[in-house]
N, CA, C and O of each residue as an XYZ file, in Angstrom:
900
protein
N     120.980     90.202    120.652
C     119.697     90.239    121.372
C     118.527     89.993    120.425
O     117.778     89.046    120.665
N     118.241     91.045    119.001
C     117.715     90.793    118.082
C     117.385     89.336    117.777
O     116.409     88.807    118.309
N     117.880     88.924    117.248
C     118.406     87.640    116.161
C     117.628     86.379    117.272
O     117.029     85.419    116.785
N     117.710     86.504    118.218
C     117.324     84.936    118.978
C     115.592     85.522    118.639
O     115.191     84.529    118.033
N     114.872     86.101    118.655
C     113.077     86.225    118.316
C     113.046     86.094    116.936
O     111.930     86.495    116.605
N     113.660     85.753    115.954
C     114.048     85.834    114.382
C     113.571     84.133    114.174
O     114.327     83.171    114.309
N     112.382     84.097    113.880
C     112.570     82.314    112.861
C     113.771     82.193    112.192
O     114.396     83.165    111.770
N     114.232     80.691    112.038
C     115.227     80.335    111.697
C     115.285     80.463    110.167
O     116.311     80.632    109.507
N     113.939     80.350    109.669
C     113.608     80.503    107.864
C     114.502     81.677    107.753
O     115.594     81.503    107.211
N     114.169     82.902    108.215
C     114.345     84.157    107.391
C     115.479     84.602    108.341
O     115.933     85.723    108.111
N     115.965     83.972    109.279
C     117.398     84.240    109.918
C     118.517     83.415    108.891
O     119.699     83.722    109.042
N     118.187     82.417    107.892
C     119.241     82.262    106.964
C     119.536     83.132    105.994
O     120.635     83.228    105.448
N     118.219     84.013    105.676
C     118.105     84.806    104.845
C     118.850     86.143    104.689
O     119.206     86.724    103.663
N     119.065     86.651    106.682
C     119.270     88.086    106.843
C     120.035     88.178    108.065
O     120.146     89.147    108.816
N     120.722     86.629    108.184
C     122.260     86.716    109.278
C     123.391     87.486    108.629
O     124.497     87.476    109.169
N     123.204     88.093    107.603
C     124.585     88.647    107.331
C     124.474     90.328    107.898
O     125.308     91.034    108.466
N     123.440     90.523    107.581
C     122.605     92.000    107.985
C     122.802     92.176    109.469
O     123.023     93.299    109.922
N     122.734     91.134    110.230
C     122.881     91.034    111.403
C     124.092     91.483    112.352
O     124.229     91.994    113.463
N     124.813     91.061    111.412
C     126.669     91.395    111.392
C     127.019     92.621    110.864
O     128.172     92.727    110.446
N     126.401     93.412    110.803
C     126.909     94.397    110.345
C     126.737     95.574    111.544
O     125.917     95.573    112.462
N     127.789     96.592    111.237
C     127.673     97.911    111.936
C     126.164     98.608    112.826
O     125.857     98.863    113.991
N     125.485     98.708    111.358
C     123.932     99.335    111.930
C     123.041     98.673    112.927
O     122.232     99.077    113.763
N     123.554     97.319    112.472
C     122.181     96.246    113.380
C     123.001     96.137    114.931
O     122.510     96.212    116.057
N     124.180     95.967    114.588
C     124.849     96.010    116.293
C     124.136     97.547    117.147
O     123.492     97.661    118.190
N     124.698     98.727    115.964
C     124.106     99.701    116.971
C     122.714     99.541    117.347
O     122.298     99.627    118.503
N     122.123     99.341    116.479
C     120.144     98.892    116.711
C     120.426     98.167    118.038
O     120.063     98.886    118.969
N     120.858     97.192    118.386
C     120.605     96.403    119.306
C     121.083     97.173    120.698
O     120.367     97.033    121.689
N     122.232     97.950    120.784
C     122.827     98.554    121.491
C     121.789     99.533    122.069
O     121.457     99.567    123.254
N     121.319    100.323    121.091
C     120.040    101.345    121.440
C     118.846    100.651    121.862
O     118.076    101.410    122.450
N     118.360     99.251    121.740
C     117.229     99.283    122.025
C     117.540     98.690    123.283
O     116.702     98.772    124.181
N     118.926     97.939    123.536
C     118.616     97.485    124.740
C     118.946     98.736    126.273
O     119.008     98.443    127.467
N     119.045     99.632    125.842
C     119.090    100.955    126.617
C     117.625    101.179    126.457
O     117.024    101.301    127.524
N     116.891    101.262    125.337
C     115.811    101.736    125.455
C     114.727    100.946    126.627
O     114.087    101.412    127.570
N     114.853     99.601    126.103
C     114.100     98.801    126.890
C     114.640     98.780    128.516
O     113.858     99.063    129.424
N     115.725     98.499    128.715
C     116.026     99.157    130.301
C     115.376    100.771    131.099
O     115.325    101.226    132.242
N     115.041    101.133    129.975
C     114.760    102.798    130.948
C     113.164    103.053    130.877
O     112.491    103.608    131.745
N     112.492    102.265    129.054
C     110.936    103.097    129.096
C     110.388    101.646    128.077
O     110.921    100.554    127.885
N     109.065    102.264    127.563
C     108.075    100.972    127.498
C     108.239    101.188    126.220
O     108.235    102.333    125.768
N     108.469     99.715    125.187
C     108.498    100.054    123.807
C     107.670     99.002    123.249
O     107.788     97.877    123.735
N     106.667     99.241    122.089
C     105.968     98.888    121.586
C     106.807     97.717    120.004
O     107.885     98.057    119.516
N     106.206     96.728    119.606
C     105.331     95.301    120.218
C     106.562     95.121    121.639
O     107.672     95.631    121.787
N     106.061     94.523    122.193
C     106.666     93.110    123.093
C     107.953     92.709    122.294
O     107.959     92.419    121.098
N     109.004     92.732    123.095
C     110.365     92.362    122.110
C     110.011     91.241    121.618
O     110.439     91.065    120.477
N     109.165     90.112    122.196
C     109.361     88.918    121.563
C     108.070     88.512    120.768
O     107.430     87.495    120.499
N     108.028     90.181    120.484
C     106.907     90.038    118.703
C     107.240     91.081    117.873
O     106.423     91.451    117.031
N     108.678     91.797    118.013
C     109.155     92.882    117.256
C     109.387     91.713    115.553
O     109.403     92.289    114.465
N     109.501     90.550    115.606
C     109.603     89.778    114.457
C     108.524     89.037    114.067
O     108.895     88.225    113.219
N     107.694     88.973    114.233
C     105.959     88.114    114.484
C     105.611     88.189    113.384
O     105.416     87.018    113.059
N     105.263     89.186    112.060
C     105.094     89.284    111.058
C     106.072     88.126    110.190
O     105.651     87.250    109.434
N     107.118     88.339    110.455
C     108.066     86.789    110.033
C     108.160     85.563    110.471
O     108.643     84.664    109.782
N     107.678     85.379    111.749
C     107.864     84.040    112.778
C     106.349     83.428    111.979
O     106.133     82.217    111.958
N     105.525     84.272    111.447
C     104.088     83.594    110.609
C     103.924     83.523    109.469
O     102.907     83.024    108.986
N     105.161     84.143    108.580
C     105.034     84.231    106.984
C     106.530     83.914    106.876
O     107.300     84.863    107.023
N     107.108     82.524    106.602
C     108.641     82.075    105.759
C     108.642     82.668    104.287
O     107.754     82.853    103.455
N     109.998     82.886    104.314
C     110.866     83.488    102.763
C     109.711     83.228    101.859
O     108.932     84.069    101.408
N     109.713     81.771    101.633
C     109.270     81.143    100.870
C     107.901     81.254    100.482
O     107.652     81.365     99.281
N     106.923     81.238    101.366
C     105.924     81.553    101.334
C     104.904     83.062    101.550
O     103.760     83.380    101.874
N     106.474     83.806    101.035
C     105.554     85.194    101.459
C     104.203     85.717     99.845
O     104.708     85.749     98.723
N     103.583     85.851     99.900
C     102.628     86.392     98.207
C     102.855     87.776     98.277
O     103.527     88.432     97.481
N     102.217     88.216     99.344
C     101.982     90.105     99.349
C     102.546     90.482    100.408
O     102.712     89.873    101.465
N     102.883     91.651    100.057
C     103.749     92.721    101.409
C     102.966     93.696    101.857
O     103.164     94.767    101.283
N     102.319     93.703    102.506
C     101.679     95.099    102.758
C     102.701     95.915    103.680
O     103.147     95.315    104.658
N     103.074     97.119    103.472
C     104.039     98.122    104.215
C     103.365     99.020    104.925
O     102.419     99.658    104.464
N     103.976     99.176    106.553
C     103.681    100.259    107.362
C     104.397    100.764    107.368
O     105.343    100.573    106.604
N     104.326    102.048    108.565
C     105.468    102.939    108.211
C     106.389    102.321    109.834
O     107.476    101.743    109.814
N     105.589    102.649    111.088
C     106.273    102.199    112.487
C     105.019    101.659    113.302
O     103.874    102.100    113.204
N     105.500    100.487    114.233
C     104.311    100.229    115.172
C     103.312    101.085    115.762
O     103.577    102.280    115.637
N     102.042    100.772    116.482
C     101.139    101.981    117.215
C     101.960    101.856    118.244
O     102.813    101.032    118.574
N     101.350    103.261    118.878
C     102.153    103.654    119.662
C     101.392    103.498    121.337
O     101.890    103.846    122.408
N     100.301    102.978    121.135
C      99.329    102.775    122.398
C      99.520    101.597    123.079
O      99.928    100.568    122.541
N      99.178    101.734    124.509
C      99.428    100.361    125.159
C      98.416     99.227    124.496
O      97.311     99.412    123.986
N      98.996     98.256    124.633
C      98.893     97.072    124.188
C      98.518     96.566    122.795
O      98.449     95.371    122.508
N      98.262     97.662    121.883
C      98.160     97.746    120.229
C      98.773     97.187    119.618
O      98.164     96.363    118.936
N     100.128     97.227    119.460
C     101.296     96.954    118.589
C     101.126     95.163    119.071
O     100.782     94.805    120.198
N     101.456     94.229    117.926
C     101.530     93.293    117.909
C     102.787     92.398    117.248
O     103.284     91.324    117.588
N     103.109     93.437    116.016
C     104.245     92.961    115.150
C     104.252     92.762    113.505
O     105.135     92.468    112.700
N     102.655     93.106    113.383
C     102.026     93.078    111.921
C     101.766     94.489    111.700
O     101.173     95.056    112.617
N     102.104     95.229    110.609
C     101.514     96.453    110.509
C     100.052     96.519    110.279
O      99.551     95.669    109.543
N      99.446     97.260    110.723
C      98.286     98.064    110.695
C      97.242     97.031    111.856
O      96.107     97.322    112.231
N      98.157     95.622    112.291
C      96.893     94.704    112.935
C      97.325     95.193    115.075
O      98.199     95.550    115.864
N      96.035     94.848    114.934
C      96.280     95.186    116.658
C      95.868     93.675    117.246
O      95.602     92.626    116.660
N      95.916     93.937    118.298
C      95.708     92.819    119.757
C      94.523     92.338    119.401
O      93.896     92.968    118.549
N      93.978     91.180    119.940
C      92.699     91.051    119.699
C      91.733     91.651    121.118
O      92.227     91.323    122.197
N      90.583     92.383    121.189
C      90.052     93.019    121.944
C      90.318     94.266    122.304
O      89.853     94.849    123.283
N      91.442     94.890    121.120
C      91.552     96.228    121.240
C      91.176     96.638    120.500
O      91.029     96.056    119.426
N      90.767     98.092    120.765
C      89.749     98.843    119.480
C      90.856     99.037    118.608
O      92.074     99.048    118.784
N      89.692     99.274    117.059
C      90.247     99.223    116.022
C      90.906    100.747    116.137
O      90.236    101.627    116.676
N      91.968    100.981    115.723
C      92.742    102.391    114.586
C      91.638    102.658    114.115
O      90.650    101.924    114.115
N      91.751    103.919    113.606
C      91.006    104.848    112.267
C      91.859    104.288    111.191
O      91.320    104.377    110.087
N      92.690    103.897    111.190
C      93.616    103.633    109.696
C      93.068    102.269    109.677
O      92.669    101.977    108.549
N      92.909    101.301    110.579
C      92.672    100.137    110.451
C      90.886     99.966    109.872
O      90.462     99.196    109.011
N      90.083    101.020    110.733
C      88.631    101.005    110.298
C      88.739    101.339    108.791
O      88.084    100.584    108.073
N      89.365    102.219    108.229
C      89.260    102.581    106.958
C      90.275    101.340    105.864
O      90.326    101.388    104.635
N      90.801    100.583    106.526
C      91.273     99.009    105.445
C      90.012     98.331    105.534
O      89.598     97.733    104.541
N      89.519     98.344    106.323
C      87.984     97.335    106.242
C      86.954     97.753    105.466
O      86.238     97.074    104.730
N      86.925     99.131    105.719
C      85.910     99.523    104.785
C      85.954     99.429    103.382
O      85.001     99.133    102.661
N      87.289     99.735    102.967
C      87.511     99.648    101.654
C      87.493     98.357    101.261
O      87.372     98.117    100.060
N      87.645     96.996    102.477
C      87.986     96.048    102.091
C      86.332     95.329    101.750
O      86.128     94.362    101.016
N      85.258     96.142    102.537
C      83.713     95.900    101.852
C      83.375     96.584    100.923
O      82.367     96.146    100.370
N      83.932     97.824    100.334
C      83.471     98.286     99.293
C      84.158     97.157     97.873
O      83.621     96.950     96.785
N      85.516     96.582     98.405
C      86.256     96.074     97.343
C      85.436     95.054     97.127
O      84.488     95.065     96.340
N      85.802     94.095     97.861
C      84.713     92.541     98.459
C      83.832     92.243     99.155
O      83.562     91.089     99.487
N      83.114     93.462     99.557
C      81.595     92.931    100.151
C      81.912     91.904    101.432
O      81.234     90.922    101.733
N      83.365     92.480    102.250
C      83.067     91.814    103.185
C      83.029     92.569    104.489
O      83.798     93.466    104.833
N      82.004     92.060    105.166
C      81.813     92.999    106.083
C      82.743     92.936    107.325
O      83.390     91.948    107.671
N      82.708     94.132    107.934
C      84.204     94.841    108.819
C      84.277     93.845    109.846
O      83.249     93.719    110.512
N      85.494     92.917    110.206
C      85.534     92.398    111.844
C      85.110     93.062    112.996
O      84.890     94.272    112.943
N      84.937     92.305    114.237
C      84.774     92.532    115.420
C      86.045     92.752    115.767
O      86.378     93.770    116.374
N      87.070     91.599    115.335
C      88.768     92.195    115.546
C      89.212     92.569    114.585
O      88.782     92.538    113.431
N      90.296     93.029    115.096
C      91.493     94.004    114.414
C      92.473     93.495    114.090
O      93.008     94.147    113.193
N      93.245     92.259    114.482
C      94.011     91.203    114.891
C      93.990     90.227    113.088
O      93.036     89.564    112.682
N      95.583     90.488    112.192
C      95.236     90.183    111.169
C      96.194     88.974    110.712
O      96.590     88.934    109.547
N      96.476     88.214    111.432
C      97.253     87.179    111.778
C      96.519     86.161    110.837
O      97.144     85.179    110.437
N      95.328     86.345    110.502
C      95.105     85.333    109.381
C      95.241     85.528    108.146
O      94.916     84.725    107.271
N      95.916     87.014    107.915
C      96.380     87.167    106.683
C      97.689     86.575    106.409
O      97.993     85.923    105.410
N      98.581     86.934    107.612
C      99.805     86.314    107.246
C      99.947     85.005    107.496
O     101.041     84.500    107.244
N      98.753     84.085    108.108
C      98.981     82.828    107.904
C      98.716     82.444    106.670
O      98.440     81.245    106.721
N      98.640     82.942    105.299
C      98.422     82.572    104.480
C      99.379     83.238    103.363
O      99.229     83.012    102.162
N     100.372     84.077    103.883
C     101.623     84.367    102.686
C     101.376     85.958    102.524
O     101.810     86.541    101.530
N     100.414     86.872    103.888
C     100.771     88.253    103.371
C     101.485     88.898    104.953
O     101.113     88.992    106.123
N     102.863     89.288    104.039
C     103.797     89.964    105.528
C     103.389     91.136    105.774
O     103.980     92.050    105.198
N     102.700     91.340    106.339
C     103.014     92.710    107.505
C     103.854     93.501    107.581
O     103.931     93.808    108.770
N     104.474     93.974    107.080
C     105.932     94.535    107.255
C     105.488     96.144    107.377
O     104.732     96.873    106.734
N     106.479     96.338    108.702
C     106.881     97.701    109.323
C     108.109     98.463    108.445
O     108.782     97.781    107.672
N     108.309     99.582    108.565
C     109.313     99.936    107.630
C     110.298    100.007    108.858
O     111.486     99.688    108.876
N     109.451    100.544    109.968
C     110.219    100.818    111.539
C     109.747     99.636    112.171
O     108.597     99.244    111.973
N     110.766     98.864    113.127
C     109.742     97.704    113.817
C     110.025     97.668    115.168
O     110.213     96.584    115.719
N     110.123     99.487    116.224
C     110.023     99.336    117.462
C     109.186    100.913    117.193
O     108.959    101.491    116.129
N     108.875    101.285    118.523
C     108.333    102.483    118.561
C     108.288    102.901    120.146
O     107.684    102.030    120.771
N     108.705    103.878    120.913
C     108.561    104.089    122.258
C     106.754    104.606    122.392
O     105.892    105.339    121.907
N     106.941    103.920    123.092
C     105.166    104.337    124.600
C     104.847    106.141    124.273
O     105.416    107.124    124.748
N     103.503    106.031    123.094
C     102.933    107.413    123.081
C     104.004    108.479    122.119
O     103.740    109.681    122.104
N     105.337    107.890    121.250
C     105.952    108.894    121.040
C     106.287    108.390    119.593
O     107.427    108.045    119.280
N     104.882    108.362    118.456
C     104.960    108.318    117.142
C     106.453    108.161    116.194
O     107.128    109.143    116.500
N     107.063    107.482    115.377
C     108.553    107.765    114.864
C     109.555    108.048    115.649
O     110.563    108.620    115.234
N     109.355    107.606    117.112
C     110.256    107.588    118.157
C     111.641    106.923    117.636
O     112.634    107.575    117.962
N     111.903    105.689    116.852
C     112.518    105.159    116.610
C     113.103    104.853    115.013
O     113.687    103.888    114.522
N     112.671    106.096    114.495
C     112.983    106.310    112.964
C     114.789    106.777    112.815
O     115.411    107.555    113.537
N     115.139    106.222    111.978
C     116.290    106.682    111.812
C     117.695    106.055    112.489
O     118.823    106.547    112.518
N     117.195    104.781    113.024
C     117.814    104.264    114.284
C     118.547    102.854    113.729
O     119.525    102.318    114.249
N     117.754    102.356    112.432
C     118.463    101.311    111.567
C     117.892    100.161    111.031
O     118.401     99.282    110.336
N     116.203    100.363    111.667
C     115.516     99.714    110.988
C     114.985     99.675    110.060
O     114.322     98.672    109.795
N     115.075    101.053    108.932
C     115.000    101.435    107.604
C     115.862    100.505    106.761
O     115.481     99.993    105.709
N     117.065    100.331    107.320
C     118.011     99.674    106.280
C     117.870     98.022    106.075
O     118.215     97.326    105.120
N     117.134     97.606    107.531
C     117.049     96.309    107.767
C     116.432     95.848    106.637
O     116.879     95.157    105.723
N     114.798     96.558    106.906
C     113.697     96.293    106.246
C     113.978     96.681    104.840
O     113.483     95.730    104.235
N     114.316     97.241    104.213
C     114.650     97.938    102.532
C     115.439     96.500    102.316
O     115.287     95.887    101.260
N     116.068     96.126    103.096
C     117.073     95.033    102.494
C     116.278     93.758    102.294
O     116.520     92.873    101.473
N     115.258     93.808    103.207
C     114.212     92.691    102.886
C     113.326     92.674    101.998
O     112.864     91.666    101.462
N     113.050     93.740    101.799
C     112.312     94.170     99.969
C     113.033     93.862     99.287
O     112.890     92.918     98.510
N     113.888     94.481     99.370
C     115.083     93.948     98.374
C     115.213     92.172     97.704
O     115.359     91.729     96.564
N     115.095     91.622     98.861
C     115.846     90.439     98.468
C     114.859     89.744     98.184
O     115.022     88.802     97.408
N     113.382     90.054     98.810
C     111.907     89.538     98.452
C     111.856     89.701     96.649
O     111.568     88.786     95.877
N     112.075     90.553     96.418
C     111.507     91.340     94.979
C     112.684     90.455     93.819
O     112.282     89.994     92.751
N     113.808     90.371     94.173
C     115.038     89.811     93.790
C     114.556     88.686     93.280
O     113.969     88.517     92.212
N     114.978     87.555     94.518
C     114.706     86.674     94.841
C     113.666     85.735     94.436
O     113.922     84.623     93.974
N     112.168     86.320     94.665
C     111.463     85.854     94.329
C     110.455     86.772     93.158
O     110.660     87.950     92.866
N     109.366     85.926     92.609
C     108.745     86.634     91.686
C     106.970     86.188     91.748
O     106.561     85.145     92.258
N     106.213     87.096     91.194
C     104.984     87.246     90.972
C     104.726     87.870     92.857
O     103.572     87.835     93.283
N     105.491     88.218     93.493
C     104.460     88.652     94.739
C     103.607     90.472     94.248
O     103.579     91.189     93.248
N     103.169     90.504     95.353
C     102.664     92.093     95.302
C     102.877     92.891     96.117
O     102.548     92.589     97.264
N     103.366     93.926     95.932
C     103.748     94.679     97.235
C     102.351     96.006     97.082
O     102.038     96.752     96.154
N     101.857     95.829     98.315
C     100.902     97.344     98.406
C     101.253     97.933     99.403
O     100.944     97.696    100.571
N     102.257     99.137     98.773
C     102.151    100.634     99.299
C     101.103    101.658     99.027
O     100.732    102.271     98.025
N     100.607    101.604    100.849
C     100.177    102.959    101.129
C     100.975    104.243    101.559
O     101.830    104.141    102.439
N     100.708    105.471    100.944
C     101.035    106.286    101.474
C     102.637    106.855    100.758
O     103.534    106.083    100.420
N     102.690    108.210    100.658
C     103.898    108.633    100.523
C     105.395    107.903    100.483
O     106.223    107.748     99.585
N     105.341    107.528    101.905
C     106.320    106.804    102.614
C     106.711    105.101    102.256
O     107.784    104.502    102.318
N     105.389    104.672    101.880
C     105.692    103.614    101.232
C     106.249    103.535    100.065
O     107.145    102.745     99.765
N     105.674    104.462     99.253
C     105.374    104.497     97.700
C     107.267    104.628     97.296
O     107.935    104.151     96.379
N     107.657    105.596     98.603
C     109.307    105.260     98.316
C     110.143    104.273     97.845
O     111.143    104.468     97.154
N     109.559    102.789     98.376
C     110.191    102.079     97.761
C     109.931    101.863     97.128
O     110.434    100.764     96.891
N     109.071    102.256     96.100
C     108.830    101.356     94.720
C     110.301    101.346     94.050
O     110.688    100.386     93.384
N     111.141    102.576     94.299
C     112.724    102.468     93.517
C     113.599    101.419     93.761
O     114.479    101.103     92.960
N     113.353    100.705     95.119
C     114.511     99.708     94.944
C     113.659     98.177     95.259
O     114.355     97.230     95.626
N     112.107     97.970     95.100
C     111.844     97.140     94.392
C     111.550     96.349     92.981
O     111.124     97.184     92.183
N     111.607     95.323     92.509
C     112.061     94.899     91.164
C     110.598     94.601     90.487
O     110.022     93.514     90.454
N     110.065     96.090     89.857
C     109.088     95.970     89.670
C     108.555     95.091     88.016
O     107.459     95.249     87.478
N     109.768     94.130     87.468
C     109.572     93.493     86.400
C     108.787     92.083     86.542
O     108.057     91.463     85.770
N     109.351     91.787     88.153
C     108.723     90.380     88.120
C     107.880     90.451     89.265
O     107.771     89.400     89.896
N     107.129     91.656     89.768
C     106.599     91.521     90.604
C     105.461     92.766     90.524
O     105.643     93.547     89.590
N     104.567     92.976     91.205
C     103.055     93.304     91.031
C     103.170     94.454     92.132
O     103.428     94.082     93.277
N     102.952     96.237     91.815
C     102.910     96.852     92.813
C     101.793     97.501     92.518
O     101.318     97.661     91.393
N     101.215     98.018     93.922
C      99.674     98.446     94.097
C     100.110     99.776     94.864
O     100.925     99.658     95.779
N      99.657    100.917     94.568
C     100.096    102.091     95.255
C      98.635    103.083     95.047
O      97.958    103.203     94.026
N      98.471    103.606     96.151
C      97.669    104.752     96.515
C      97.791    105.096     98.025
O      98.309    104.372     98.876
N      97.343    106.074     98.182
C      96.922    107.012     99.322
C      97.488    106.200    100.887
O      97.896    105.041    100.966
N      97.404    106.866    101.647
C      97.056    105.630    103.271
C      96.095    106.066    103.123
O      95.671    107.077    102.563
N      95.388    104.677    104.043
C      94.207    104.560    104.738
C      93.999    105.785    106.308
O      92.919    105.863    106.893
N      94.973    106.432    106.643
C      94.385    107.161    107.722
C      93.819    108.000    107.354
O      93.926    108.357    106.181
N      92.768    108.803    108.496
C      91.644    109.679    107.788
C      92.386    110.594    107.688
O      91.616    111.406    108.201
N      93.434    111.299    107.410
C      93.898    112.054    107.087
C      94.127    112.443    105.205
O      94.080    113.575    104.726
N      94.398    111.004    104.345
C      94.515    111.188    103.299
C      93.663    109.996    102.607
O      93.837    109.708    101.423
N      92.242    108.978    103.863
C      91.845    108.110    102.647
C      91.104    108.701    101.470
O      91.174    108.222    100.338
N      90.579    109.484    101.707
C      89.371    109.991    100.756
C      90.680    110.648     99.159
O      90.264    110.943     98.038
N      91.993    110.695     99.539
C      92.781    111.305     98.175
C      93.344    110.381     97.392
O      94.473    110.418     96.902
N      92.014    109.028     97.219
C      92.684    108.091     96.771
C      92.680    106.478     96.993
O      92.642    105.620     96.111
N      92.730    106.293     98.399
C      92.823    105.178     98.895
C      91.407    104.590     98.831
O      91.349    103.550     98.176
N      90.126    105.066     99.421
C      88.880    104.830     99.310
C      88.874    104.638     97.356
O      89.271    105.517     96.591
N      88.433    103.554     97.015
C      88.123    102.803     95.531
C      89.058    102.319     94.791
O      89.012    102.112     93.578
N      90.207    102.073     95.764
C      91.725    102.140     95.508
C      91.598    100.321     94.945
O      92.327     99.939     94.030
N      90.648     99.397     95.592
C      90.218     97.818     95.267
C      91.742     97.110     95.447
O      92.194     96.355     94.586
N      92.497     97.467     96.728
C      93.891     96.355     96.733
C      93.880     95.160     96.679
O      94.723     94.401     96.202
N      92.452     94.841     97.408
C      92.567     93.052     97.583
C      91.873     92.838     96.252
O      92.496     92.055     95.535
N      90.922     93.244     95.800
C      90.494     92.181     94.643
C      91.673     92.489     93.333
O      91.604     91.721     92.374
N      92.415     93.262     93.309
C      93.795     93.400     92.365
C      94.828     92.557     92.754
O      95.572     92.222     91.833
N      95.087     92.114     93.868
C      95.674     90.991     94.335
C      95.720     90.201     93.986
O      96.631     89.559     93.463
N      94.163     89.921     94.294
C      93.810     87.817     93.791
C      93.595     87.943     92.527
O      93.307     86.885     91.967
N      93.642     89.109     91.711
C      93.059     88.837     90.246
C      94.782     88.038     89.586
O      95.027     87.064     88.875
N      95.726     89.179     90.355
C      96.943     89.257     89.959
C      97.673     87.857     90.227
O      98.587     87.540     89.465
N      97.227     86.811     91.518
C      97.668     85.281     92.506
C      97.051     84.844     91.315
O      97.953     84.288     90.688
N      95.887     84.784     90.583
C      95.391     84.116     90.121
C      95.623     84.134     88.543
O      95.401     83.109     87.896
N      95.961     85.018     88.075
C      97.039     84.918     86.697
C      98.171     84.331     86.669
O      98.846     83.941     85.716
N      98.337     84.292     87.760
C     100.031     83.954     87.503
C      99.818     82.052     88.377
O     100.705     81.198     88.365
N      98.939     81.947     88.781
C      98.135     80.744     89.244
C      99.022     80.182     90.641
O      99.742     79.217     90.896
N      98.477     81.467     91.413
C      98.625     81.576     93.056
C      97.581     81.739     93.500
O      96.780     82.471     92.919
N      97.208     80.981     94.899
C      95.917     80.478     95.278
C      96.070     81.817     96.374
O      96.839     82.169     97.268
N      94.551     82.425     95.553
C      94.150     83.775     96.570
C      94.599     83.913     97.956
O      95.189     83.065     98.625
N      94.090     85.602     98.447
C      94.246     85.299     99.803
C      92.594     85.543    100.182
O      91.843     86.359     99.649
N      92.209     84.390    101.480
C      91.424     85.125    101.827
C      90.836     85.923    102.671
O      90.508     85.294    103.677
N      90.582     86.916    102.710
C      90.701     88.087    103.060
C      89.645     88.581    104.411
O      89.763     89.523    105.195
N      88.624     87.542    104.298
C      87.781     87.212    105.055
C      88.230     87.240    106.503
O      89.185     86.481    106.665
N      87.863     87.854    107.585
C      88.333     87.629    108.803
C      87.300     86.819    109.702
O      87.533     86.162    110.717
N      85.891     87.084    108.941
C      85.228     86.653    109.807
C      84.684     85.118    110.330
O      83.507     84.786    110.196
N      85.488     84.429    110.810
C      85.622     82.978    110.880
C      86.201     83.339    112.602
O      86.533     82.417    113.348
């Protein structure tokens, strides 16, 4: 069921994953889930963060932890919403920091699809979530999916950046390959812990300083176009 919303790029990448034990049960559970209650993105944007950023062209990872959990929010990119839906508090506080970093001032949308048209994945650590019921879907097998895709990102390729926010992210720094690749870690952005860290934390301009040493063409970060 999975695998047919999967671009074909990164379905050469992670058909073997597919075949295995965990991802059958994943599929088994969600398609019960989706028969009985409402699950957040739209199945046929639970992969959207990948269907807009190939293997090849990924630069930066930014990591969430699981989709929002509100109607029509979840899109398939972590931390980005719909366009015309109000922003998150976690999402208002990436903007802000992202004008204190670069002086650019906060979107009207929330909707960050022009980041990953340019090589930064989105990546969920969880990439379903049930209607209103936070980590509904933790533990279920999309931990292993996604770790395996760090994995083979960090491997595989070299000079990207991975920025973990938050506790939960910061986990993987152990089984990414932090020799040939660039990690950025502080706080999350929700108001719960920006101020311990995350506020002057400067991810994006450490980014492009970092694309641009290694002579990778920035991202830009700019939404407002």
């Amino acid at each position: 069921m999975l695998e047919k919303y999967l671009d074909e790029n990164w379905k050469k990448h992670l058909e073997k994953e597919f075949k295995k034990n965990y991802m059958k049960n994943l599929n088994k559970f969600l398609a019960k889930e989706l028969s009985e209650k409402i699950i957040f993105p739209p199945i046929e944007k639970i992969f959207y963060a990948f269907n807009l950023t190939t293997f090849e062209e990924v630069k930066v990872v930014i990591l969430g932890q699981d989709p929002y959990h509100g109607l029509g929010q979840a899109n398939g990119l972590s931390f980005s919403v719909e366009k015309k839906i109000k922003q998150p508090p976690s999402l208002i506080n990436i903007f802000k920091e992202l004008e204190s970093d670069l002086g650019i001032k906060k979107p009207n949308e929330g909707n960050l699809e022009i980041w990953s048209q340019q090589g930064v994945l989105l990546l969920n650590s969880i990439l379903t979530v049930e209607n209103g019921k936070p980590g509904s879907h933790k533990g279920k097998g999309w931990e292993k999916f996604t770790d395996n895709i760090l994995i083979r990102l960090s491997n595989l390729r070299k000079n990207l950046v991975f920025i973990l926010w938050g506790k939960k992210a910061q986990e993987k720094t152990k089984i990414i390959n932090s020799k040939s690749n660039f990690i950025i870690a502080s706080s999350h952005p929700s108001p719960f812990s920006a101020h311990k860290g995350f506020f002057g934390s400067k991810p994006f301009s450490k980014t492009n300083e970092y694309l641009k040493k290694n002579k990778i063409k920035p991202i830009r970060w700019n939404l407002n176009f």
